[in-house]
FIKE-618574 format. One record per atom (N, C-alpha, C, O): x, y negated, z negated; residue in one letter; atom name; chain. Coordinates in steps of 0.02 Angstrom, whole numbers. Example, Ala and Ser with C-alpha at 12.3 -4.5 7.8 and 13.67 -1.06 7.14 Angstrom:
<atoms>
<atom u="660" v="284" w="-390" resn="A" name="N" chain="A"/>
<atom u="615" v="225" w="-390" resn="A" name="CA" chain="A"/>
<atom u="660" v="165" w="-390" resn="A" name="C" chain="A"/>
<atom u="712" v="166" w="-423" resn="A" name="O" chain="A"/>
<atom u="642" v="112" w="-354" resn="S" name="N" chain="A"/>
<atom u="684" v="53" w="-357" resn="S" name="CA" chain="A"/>
<atom u="645" v="-2" w="-394" resn="S" name="C" chain="A"/>
<atom u="670" v="-57" w="-402" resn="S" name="O" chain="A"/>
</atoms>
This chain:
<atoms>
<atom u="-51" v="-176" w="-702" resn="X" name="N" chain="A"/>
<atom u="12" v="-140" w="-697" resn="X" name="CA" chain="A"/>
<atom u="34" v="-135" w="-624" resn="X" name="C" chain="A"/>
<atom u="88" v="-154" w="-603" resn="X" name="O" chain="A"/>
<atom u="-18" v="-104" w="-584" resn="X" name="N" chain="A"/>
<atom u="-2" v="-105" w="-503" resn="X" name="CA" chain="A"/>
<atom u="22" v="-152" w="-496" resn="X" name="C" chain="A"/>
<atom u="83" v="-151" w="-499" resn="X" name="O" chain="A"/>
<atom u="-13" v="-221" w="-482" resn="X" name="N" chain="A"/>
<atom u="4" v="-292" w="-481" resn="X" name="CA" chain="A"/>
<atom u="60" v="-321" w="-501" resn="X" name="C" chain="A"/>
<atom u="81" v="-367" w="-466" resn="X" name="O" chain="A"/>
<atom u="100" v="-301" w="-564" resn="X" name="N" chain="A"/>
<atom u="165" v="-311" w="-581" resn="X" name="CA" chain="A"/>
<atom u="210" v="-293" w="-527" resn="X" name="C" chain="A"/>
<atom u="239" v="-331" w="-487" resn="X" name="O" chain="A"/>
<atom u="213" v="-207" w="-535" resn="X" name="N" chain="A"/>
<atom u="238" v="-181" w="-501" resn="X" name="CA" chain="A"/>
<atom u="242" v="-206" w="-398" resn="X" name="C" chain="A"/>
<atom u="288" v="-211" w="-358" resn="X" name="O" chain="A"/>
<atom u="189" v="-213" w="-395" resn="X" name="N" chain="A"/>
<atom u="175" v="-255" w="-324" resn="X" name="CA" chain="A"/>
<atom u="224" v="-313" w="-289" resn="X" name="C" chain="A"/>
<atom u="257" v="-319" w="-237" resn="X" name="O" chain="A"/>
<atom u="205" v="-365" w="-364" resn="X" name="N" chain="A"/>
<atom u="250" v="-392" w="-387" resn="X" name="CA" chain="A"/>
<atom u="332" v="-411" w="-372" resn="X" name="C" chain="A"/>
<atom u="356" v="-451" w="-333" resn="X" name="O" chain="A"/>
<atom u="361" v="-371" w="-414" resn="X" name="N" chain="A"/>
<atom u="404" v="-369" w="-417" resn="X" name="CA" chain="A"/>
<atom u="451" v="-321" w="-365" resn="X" name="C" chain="A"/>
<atom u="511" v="-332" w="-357" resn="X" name="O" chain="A"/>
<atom u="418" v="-271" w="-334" resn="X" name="N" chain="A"/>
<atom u="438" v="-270" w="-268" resn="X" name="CA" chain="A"/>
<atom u="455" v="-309" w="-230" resn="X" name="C" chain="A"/>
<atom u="509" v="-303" w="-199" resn="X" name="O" chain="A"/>
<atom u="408" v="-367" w="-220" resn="X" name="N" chain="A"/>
<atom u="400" v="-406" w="-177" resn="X" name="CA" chain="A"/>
<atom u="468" v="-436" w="-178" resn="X" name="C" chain="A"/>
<atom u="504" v="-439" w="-128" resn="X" name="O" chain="A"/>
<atom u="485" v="-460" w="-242" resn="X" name="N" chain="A"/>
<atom u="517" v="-518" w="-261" resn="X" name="CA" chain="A"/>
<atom u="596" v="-463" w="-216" resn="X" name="C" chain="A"/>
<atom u="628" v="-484" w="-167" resn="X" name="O" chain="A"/>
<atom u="606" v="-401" w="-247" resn="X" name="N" chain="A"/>
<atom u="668" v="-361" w="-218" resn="X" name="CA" chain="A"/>
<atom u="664" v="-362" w="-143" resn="X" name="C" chain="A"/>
<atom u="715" v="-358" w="-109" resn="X" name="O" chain="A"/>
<atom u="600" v="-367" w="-115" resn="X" name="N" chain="A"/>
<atom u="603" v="-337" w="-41" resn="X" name="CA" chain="A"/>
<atom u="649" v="-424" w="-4" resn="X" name="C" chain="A"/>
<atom u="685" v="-432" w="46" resn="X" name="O" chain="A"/>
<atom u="622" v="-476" w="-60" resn="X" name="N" chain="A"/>
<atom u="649" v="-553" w="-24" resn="X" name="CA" chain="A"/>
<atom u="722" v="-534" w="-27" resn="X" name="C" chain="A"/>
<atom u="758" v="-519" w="20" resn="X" name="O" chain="A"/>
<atom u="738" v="-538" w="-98" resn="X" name="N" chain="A"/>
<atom u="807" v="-522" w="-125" resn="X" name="CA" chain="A"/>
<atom u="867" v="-486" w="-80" resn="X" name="C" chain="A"/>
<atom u="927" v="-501" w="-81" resn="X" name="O" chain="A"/>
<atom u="842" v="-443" w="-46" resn="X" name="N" chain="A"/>
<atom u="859" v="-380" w="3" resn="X" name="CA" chain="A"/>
<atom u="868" v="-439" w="60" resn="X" name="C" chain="A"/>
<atom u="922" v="-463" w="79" resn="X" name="O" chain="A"/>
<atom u="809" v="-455" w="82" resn="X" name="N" chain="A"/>
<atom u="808" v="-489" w="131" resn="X" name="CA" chain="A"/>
<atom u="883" v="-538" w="163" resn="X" name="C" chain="A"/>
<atom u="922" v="-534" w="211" resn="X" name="O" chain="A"/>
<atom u="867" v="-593" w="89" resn="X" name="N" chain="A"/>
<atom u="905" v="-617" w="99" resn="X" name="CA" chain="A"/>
<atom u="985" v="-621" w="98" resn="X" name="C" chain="A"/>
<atom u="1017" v="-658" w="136" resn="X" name="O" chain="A"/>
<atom u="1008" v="-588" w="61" resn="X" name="N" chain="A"/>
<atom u="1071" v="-520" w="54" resn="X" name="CA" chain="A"/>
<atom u="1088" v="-511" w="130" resn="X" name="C" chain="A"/>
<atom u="1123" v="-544" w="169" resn="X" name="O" chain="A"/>
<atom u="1053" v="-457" w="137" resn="X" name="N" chain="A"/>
<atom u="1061" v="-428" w="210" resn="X" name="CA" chain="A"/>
<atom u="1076" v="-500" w="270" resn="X" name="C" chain="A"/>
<atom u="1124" v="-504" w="309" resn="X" name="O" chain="A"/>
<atom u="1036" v="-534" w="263" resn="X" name="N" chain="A"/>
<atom u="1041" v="-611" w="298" resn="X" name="CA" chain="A"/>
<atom u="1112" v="-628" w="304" resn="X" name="C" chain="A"/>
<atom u="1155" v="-609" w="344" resn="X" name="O" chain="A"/>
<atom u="1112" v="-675" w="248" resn="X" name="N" chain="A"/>
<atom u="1181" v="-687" w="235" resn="X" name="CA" chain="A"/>
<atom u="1266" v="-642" w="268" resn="X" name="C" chain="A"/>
<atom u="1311" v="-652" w="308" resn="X" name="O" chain="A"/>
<atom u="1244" v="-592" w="218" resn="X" name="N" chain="A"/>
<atom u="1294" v="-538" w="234" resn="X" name="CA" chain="A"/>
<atom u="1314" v="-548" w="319" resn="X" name="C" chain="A"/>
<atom u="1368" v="-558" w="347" resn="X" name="O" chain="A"/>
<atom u="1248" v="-541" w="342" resn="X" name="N" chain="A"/>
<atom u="1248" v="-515" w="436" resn="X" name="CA" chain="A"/>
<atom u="1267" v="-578" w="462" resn="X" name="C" chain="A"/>
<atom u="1278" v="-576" w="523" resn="X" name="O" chain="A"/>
<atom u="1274" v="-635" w="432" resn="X" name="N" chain="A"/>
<atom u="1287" v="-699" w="460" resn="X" name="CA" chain="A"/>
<atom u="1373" v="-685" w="452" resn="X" name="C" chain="A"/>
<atom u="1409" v="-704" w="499" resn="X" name="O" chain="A"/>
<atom u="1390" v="-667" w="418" resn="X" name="N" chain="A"/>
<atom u="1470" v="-675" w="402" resn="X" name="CA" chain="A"/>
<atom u="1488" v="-617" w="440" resn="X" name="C" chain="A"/>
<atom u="1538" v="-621" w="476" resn="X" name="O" chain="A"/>
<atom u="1463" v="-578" w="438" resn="X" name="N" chain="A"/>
<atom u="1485" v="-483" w="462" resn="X" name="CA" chain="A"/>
<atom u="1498" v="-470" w="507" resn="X" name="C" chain="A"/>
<atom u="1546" v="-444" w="535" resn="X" name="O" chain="A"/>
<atom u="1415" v="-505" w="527" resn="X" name="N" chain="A"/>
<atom u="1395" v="-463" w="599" resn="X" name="CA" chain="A"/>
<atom u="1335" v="-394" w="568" resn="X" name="C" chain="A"/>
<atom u="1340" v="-369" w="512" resn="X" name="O" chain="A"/>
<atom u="1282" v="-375" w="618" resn="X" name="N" chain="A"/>
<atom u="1237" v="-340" w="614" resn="X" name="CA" chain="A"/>
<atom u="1255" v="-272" w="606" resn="X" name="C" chain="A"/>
<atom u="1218" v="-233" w="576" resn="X" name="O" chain="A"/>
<atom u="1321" v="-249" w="638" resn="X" name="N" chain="A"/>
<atom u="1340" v="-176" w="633" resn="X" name="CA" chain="A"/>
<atom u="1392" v="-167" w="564" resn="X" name="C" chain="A"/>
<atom u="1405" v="-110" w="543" resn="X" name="O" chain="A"/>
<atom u="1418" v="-223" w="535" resn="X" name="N" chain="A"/>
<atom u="1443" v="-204" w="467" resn="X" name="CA" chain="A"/>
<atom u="1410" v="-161" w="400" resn="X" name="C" chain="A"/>
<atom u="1367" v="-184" w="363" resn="X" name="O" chain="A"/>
<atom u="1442" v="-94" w="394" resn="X" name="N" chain="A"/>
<atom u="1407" v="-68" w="357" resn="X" name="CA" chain="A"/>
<atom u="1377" v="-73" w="307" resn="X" name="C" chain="A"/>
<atom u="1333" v="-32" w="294" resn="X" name="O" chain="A"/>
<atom u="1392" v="-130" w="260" resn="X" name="N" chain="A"/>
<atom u="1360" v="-162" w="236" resn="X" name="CA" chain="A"/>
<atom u="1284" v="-184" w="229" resn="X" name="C" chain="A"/>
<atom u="1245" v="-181" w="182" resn="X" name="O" chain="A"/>
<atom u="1282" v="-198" w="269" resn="X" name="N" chain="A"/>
<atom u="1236" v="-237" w="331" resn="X" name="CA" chain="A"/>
<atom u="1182" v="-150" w="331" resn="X" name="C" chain="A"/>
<atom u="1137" v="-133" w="293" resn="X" name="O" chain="A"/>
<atom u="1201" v="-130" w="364" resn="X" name="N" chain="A"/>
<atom u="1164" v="-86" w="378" resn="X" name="CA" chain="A"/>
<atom u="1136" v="-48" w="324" resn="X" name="C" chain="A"/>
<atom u="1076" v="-34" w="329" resn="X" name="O" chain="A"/>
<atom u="1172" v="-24" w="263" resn="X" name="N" chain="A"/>
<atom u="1157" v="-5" w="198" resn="X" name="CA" chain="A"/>
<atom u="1107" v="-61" w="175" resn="X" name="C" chain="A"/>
<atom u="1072" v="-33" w="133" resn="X" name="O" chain="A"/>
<atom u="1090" v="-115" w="181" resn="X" name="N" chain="A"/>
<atom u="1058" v="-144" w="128" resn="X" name="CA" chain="A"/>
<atom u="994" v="-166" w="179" resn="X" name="C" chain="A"/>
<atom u="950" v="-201" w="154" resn="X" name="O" chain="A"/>
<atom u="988" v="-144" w="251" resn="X" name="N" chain="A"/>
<atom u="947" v="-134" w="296" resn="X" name="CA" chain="A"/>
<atom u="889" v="-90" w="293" resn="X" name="C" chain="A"/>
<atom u="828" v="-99" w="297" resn="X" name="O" chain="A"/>
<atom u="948" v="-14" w="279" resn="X" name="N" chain="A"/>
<atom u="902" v="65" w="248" resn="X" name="CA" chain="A"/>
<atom u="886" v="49" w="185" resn="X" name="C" chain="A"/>
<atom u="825" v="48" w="184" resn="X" name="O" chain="A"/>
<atom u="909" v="33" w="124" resn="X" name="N" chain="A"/>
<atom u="879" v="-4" w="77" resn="X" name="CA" chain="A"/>
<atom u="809" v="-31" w="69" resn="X" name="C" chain="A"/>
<atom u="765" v="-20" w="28" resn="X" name="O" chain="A"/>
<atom u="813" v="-69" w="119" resn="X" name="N" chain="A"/>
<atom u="758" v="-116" w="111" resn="X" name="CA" chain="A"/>
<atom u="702" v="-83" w="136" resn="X" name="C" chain="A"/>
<atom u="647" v="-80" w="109" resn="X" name="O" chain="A"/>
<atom u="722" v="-52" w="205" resn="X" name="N" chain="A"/>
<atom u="669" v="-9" w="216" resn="X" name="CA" chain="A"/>
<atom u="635" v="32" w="165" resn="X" name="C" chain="A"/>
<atom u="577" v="19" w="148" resn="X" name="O" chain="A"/>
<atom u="666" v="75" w="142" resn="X" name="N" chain="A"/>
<atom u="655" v="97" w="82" resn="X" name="CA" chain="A"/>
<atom u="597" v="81" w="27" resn="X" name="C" chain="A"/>
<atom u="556" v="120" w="3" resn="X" name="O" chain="A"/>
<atom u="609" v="-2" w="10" resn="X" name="N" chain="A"/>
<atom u="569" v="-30" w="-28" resn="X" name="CA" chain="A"/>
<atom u="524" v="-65" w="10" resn="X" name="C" chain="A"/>
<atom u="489" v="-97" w="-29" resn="X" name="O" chain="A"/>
<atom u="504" v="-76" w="77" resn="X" name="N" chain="A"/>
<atom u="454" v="-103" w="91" resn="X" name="CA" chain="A"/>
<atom u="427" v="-45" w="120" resn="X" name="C" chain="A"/>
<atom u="381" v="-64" w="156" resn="X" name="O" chain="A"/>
<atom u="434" v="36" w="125" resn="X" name="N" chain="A"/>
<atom u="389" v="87" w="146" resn="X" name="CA" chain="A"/>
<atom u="370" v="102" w="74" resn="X" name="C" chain="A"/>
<atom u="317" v="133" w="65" resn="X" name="O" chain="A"/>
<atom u="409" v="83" w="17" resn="X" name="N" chain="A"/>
<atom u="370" v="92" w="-37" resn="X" name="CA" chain="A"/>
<atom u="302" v="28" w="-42" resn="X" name="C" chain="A"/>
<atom u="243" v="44" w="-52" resn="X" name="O" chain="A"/>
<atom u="320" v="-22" w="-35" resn="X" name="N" chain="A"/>
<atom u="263" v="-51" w="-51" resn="X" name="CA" chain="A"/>
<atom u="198" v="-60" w="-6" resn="X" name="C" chain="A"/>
<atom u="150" v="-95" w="-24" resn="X" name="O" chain="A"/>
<atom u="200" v="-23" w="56" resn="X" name="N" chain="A"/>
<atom u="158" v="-7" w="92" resn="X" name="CA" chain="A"/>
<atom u="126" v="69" w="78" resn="X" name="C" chain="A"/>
<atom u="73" v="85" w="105" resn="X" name="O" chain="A"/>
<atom u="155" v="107" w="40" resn="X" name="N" chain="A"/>
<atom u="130" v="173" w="12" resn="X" name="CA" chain="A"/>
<atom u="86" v="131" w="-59" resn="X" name="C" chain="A"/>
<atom u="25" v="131" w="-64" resn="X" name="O" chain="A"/>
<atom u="123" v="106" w="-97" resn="X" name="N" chain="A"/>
<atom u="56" v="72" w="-148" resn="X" name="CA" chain="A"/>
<atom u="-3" v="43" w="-146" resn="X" name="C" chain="A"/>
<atom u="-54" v="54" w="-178" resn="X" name="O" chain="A"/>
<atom u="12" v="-10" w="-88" resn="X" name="N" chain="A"/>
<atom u="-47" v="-46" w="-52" resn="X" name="CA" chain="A"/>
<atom u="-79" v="-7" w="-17" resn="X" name="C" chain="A"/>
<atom u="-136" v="-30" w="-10" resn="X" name="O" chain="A"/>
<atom u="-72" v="52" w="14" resn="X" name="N" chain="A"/>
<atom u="-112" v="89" w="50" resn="X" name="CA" chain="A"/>
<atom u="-147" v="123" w="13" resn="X" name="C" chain="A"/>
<atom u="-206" v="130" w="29" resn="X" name="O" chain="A"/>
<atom u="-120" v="158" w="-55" resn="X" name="N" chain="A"/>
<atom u="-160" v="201" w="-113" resn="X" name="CA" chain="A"/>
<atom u="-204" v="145" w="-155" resn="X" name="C" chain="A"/>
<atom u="-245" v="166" w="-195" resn="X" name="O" chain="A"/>
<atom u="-202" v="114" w="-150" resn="X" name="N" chain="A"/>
<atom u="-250" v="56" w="-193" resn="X" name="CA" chain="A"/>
<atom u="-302" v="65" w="-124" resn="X" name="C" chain="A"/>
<atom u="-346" v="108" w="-125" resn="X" name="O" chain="A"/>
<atom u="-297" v="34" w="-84" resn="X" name="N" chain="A"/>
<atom u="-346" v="31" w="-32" resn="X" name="CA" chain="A"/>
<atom u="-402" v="95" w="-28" resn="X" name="C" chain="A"/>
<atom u="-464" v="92" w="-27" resn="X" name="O" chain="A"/>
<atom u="-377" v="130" w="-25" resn="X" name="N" chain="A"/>
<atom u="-389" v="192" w="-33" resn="X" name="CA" chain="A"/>
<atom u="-444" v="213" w="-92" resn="X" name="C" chain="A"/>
<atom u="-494" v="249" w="-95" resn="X" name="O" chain="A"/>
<atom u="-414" v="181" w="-127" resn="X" name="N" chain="A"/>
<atom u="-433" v="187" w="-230" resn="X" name="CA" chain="A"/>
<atom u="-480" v="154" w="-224" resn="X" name="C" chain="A"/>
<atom u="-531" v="186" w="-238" resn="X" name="O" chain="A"/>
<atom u="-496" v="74" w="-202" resn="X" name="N" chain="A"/>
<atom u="-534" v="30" w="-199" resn="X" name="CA" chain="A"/>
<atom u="-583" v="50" w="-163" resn="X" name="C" chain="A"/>
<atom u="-637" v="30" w="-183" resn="X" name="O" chain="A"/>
<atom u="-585" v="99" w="-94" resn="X" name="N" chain="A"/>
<atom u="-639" v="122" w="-35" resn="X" name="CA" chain="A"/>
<atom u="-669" v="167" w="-72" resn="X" name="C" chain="A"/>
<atom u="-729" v="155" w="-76" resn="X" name="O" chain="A"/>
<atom u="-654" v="211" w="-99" resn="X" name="N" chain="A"/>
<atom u="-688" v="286" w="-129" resn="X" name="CA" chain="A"/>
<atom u="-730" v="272" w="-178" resn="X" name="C" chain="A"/>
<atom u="-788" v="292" w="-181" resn="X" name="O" chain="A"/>
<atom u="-695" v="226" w="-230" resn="X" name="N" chain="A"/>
<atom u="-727" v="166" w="-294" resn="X" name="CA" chain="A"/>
<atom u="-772" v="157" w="-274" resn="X" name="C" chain="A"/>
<atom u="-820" v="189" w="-297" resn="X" name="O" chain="A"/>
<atom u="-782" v="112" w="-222" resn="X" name="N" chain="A"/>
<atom u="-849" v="48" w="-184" resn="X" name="CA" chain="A"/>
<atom u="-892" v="99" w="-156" resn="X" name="C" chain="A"/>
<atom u="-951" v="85" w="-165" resn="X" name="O" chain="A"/>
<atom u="-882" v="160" w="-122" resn="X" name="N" chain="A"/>
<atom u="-916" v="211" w="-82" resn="X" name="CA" chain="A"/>
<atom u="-953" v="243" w="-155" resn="X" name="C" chain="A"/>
<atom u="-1014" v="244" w="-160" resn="X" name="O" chain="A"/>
<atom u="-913" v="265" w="-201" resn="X" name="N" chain="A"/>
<atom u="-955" v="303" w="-247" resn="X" name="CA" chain="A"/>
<atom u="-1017" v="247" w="-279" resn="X" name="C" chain="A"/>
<atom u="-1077" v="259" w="-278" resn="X" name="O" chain="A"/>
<atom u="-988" v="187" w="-305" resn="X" name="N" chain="A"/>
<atom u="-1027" v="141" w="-331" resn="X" name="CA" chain="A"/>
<atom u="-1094" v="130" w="-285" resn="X" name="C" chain="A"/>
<atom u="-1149" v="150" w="-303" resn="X" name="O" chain="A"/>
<atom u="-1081" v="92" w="-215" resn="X" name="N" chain="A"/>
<atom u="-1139" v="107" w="-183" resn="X" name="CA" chain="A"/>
<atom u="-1195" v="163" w="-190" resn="X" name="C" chain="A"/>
<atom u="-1250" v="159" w="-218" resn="X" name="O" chain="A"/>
<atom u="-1173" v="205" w="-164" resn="X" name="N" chain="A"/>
<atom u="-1206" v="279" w="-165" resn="X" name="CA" chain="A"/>
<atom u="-1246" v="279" w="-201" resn="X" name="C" chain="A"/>
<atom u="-1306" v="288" w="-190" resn="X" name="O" chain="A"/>
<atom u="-1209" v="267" w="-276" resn="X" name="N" chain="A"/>
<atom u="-1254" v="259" w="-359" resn="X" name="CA" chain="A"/>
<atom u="-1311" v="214" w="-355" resn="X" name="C" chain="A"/>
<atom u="-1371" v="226" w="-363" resn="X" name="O" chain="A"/>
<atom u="-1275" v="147" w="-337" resn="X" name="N" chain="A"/>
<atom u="-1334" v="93" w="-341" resn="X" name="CA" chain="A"/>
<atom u="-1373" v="113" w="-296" resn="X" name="C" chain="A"/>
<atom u="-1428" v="113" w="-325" resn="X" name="O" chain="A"/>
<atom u="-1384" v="137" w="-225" resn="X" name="N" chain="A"/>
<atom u="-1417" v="131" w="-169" resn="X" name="CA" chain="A"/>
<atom u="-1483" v="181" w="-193" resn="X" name="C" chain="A"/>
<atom u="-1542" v="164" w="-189" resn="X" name="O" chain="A"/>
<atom u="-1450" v="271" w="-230" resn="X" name="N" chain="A"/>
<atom u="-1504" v="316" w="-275" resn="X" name="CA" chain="A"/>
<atom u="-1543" v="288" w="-312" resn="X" name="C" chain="A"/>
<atom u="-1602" v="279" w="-297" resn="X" name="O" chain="A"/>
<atom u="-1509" v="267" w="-380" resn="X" name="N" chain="A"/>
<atom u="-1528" v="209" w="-421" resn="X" name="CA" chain="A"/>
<atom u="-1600" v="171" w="-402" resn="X" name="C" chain="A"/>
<atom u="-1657" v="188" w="-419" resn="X" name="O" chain="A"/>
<atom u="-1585" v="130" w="-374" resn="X" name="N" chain="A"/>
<atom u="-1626" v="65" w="-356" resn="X" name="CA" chain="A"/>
<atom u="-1688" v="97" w="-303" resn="X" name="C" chain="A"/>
<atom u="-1748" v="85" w="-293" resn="X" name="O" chain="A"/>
<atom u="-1652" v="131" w="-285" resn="X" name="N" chain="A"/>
<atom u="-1730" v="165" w="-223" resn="X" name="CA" chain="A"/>
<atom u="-1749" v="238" w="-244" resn="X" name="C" chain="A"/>
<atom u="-1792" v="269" w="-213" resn="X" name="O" chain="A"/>
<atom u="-1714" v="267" w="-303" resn="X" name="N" chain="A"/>
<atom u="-1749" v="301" w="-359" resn="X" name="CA" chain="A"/>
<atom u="-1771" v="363" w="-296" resn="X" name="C" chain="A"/>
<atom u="-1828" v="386" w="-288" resn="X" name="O" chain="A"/>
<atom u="-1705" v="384" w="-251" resn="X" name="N" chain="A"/>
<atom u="-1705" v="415" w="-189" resn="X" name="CA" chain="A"/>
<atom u="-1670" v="470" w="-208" resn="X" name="C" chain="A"/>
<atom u="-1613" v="452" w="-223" resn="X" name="O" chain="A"/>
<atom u="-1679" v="552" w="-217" resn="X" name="N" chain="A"/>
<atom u="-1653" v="600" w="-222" resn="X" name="CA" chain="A"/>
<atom u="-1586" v="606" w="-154" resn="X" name="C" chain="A"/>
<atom u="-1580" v="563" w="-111" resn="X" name="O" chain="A"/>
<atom u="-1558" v="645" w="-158" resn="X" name="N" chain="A"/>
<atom u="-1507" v="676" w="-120" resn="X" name="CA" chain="A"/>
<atom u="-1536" v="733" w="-99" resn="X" name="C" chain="A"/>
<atom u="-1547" v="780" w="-137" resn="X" name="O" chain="A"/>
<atom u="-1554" v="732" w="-21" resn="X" name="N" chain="A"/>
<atom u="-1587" v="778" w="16" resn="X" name="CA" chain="A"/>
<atom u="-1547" v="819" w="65" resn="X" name="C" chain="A"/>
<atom u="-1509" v="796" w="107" resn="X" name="O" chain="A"/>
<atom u="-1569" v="906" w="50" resn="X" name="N" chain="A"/>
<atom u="-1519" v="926" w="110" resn="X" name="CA" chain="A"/>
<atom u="-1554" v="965" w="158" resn="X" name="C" chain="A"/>
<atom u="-1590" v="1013" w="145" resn="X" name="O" chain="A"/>
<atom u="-1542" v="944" w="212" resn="X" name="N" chain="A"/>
<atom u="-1609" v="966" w="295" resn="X" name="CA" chain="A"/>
<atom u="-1565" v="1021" w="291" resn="X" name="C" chain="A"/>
<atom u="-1505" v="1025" w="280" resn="X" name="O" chain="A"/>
<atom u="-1619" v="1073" w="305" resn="X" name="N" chain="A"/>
<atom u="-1609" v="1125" w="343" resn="X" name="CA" chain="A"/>
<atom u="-1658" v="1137" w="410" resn="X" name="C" chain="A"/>
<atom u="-1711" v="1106" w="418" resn="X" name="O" chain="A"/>
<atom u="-1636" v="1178" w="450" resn="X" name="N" chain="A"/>
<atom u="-1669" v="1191" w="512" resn="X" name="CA" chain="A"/>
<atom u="-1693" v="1259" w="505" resn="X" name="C" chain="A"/>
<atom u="-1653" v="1305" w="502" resn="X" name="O" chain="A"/>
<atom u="-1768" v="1270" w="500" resn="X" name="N" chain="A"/>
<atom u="-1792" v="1341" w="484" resn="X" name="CA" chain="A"/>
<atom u="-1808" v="1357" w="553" resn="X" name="C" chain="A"/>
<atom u="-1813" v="1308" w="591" resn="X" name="O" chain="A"/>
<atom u="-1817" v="1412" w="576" resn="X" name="N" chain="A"/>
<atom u="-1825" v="1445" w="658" resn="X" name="CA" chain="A"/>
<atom u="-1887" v="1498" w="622" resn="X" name="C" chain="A"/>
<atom u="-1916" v="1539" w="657" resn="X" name="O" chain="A"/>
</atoms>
């Protein structure tokens, strides 16, 4: 589902792209136009850097817990907590 979604961002963030392109070729860069489909885009590529960053994220905590497991697991190693007695 992410992946769709990923996806098909992608495909809008080109779409945008090239829009905005065009447009700014005929316009000019300060036509409002132009500039609306600029903030736009921004828009959708701070979105798809907020998804890719939460997957990353999703994927680190995942791999960190999994480790952890296997590492107990396999060396059949309790979870120890030091204290300092005086």
């Amino acid at each position: 589902m992410v992946l769709g979604t990923v996806s098909a961002l992608r495909e809008t963030i080109d779409e945008f792209l090239q829009s905005m392109y065009e447009l700014a070729k005929k316009k000019g860069i300060s036509d409002p136009r132009v500039i609306k489909i600029s903030q736009q885009l921004d828009g959708k590529i701070m979105m798809l850097q907020n998804i890719m960053m939460l997957q990353k994220i999703i994927y680190h905590s995942q791999s960190l817990s999994t480790a952890k497991t296997l590492y107990y697991d396999e060396n059949m190693i309790e979870p120890v907590n030091i204290t300092h007695s005086k």
